[in-house]
C-alpha positions as CSV (number, residue, x, y, z in Angstrom):
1,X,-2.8,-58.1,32.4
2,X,-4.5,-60.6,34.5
3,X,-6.6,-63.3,33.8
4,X,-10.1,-62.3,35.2
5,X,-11.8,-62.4,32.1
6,X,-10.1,-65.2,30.2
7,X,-12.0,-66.9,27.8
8,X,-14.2,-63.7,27.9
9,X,-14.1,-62.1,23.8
10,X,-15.2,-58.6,22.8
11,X,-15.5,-57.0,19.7
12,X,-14.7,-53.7,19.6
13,X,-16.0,-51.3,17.2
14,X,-14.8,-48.2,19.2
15,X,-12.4,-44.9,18.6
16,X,-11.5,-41.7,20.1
17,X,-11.2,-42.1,23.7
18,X,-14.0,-43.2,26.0
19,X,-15.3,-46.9,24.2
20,X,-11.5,-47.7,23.5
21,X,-10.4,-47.0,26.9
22,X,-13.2,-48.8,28.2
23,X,-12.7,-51.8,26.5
24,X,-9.1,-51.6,27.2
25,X,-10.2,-52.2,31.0
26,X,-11.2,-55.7,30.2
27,X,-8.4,-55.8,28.2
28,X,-6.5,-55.6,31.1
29,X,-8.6,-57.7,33.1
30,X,-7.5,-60.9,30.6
31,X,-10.4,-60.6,27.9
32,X,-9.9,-61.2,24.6
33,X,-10.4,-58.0,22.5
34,X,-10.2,-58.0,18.8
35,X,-10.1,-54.0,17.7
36,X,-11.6,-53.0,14.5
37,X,-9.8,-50.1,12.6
38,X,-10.4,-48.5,10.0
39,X,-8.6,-48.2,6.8
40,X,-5.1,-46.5,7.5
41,X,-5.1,-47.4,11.3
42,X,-7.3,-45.7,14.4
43,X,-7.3,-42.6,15.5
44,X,-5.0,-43.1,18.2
45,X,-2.1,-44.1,15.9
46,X,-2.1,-40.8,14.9
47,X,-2.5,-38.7,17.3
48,X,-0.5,-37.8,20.6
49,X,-0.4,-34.1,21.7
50,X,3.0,-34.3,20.3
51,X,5.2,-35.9,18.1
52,X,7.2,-38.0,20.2
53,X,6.7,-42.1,19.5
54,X,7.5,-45.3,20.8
55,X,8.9,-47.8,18.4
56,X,6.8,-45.7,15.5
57,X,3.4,-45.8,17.4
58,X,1.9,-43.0,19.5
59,X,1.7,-42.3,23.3
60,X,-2.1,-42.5,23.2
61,X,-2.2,-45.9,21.5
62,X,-0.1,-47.2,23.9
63,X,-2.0,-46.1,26.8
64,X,-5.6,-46.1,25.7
65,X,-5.2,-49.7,23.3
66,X,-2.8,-51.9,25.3
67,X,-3.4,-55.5,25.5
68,X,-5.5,-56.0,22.4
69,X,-5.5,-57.2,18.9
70,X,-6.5,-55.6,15.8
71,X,-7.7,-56.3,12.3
72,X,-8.7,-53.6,9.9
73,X,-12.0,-53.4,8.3
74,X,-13.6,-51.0,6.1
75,X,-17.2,-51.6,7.5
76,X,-18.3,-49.4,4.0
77,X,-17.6,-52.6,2.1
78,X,-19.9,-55.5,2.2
79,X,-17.5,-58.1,2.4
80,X,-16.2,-56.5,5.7
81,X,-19.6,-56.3,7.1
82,X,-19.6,-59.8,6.5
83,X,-16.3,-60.6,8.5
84,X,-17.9,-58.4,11.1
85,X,-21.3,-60.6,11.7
86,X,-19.0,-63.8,11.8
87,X,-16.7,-62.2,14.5
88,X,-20.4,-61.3,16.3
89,X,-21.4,-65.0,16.4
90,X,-17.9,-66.1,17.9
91,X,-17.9,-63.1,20.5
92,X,-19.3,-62.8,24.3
93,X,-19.2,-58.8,24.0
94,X,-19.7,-56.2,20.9
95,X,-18.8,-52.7,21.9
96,X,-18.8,-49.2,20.0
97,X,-19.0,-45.6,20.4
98,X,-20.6,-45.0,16.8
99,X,-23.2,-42.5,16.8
100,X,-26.3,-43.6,17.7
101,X,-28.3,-45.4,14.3
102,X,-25.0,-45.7,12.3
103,X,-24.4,-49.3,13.0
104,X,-27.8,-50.3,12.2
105,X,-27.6,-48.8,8.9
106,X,-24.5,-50.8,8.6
107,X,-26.7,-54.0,9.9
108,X,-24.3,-54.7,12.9
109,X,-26.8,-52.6,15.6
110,X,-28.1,-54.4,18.0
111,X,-31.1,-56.0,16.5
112,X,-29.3,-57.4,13.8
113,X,-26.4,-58.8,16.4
114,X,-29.1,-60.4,18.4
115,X,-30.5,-62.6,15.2
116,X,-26.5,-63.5,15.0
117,X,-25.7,-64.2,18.6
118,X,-28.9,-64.3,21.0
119,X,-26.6,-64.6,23.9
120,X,-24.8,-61.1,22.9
121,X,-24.1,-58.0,24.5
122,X,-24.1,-54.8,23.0
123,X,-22.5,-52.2,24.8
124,X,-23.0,-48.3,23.5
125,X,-21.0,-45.7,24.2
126,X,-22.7,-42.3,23.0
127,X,-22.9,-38.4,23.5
128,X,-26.2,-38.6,25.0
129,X,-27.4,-42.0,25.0
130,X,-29.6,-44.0,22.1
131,X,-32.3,-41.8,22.0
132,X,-33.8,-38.0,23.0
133,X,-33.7,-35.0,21.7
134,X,-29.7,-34.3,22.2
135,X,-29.5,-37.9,19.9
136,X,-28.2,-36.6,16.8
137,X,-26.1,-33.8,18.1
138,X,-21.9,-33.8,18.3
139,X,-20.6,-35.8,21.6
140,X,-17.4,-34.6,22.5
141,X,-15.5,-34.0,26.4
142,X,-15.3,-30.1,26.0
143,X,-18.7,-29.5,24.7
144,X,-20.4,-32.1,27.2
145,X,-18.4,-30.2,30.1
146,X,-20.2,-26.6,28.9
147,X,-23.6,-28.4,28.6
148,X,-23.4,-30.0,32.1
149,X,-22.3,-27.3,33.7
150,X,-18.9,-28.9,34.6
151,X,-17.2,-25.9,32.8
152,X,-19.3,-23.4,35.4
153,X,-17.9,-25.2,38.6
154,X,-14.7,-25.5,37.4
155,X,-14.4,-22.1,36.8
156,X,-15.0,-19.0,38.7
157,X,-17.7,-16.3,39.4
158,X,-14.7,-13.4,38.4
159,X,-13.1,-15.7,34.8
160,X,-16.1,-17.4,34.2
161,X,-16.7,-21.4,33.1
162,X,-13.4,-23.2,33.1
163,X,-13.3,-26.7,31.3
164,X,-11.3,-29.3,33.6
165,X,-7.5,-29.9,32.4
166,X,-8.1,-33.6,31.3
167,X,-10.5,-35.1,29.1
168,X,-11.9,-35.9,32.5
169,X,-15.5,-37.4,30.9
170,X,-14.3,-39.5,28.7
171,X,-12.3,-41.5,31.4
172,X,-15.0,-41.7,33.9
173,X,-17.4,-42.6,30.9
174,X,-14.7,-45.6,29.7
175,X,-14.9,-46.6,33.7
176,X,-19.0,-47.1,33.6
177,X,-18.6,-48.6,30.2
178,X,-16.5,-51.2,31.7
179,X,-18.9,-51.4,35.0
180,X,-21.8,-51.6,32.9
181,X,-20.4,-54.6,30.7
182,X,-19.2,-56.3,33.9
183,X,-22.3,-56.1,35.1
184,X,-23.8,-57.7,32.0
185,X,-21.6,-60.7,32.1
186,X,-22.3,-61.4,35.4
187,X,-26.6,-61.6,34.4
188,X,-25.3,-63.7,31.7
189,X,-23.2,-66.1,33.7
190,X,-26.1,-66.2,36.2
191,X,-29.0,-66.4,33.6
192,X,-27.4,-66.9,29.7
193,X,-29.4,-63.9,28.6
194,X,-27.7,-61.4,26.7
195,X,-28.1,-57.6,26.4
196,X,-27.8,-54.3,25.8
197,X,-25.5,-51.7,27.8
198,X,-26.0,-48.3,27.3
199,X,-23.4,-45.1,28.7
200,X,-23.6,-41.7,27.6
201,X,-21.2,-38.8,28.1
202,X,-23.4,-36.7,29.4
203,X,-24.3,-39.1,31.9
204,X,-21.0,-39.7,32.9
205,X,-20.7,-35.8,33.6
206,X,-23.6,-35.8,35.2
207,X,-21.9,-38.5,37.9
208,X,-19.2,-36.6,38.8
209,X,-21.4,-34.0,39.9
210,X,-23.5,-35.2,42.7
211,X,-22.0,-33.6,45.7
212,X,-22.6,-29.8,43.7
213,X,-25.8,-30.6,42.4
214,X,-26.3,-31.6,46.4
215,X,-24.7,-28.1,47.3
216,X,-27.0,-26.4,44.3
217,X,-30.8,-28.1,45.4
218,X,-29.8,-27.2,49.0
219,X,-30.1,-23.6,48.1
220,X,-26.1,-22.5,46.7
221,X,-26.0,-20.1,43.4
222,X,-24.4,-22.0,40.6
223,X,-21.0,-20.3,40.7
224,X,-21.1,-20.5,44.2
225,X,-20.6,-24.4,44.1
226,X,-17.8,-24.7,43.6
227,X,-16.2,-22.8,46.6
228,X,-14.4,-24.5,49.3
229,X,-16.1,-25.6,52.6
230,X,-15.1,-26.1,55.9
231,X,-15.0,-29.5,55.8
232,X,-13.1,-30.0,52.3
233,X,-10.4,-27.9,53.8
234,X,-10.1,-30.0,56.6
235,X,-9.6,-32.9,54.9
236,X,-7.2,-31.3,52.4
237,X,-5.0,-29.9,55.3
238,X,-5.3,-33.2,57.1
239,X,-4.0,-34.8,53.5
240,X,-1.4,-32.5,53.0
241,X,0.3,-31.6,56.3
242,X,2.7,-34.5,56.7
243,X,3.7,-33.7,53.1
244,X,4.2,-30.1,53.2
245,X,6.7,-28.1,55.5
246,X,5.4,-25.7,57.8
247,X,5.0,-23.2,55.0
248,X,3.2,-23.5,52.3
249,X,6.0,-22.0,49.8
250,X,8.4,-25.2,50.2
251,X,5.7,-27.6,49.9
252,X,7.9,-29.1,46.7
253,X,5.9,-32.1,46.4
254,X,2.3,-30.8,45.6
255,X,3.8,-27.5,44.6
256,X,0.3,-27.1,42.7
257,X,-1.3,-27.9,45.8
258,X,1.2,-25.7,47.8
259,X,0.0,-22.5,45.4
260,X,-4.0,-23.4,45.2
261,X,-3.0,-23.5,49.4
262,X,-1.4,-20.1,49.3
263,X,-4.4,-18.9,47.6
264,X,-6.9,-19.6,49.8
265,X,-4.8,-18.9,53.0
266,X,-2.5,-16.2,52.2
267,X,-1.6,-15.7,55.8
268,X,0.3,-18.4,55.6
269,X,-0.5,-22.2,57.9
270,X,-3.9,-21.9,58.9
271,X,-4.7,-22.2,62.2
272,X,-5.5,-25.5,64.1
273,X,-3.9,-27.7,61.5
């Protein structure tokens, strides 16, 4: 933790994965974060992939909550709601991954935390951003992978779509949360306007696909993007050659890299590298 941000406070009314880990970057960066959980603790105290803890909390709270403090709320209640709107007037940053309308119905959206704090900003993390026809649907890393079309490049022409290993959109959506609410506090140092920040999953899928949607408007089939090129195995080899022994099968190190290598040049080293 470094003190970047100090005397920088933000309100987070976040869960699952992409608005806490977001949040957890300024966190990091010396912010002050106050985490509101819910009743019985977030989600992230209770889950882990496994059932291995750390001095009774979970892996993923540790990693995706670190340097913050919490207070639980039960935002159902009106006296909470009240606590809420007193913790907007004292904060530089509100941020939540609610689905898109909840929060105003609670009368902590972003109208209502304007008449509070003027100078706010409201930071949304959503499936598919505030508004559109997609608005009201489920947001979730797998299902935002199929409807991208991140699941197709990751998988193959012969298997089919593929979804990618980690919750890979969730992180890169956390890191343009963060960006985004950067950004804003840099307007408001410059100009003491607040506002409103706005990151959707599928955008954030979206940006991780530039260089095959490139590959796709320049003419390549869909399941054809994703195939190596000339140049990407150049720079892999170029990567990877000072690591790996002179044949692929003892390349110990990247021994996943080593068998994707083995794959694609079954031969063995290929030449001039």
């Amino acid at each position: 933790m470094v003190d970047l941000l100090k005397g920088i406070r933000v309100l987070s009314l976040n869960h699952f994965l992409m608005g806490p880990v977001g949040v957890q970057f300024l966190a990091d960066l010396g912010a002050d974060v106050i985490a509101v959980e819910p009743p019985g603790g977030a989600f992230q105290r209770k889950w882990g992939g496994a059932d291995k803890r750390v001095d009774g909390q979970s892996m993923l709270l540790l990693t995706g909550n670190r340097n913050k403090r919490s207070l639980t709320l039960d935002l159902k209640k009106p006296e909470a709601v009240v606590i809420a709107r007193q913790l907007i007037a004292k904060s530089d940053v509100i941020a939540e991954n609610f689905r898109p309308g909840v929060l105003d119905k609670l009368g902590l959206g972003y109208e209502d935390a304007k008449k509070i704090n003027p100078q706010i900003i409201y930071a949304a993390a959503s499936g598919y951003g505030p508004d559109g026809p997609y608005v009201d649907r489920p947001g979730q890393d797998l299902l935002i992978q199929a409807l991208s079309g991140l699941a197709m490049i990751t998988g193959s022409r012969e298997q089919g779509p593929r979804a990618v290993g980690v919750s890979a959109i969730d992180h890169h959506g956390a890191a343009l949360f963060a960006a985004g609410i950067l950004a804003a506090l840099v307007r408001k140092a410059r100009t003491g306007q607040g506002c409103r920040v706005d990151v959707s999953l599928l955008s954030a899928a979206l940006d991780l696909q530039m260089e095959s949607f490139t590959c796709y408007l320049n003419g390549q089939r869909p399941d054809d993007v994703r195939q190596p090129r000339p140049g990407g195995r150049l720079v892999l080899r170029c990567a990877l050659r000072h690591l790996c022994d002179t044949r692929w099968a003892h390349c110990d190190l990247f021994g996943i890299a080593g068998g994707a290598l083995r794959r694609a040049w079954p031969s063995g080293r290929p030449a001039n590298s």
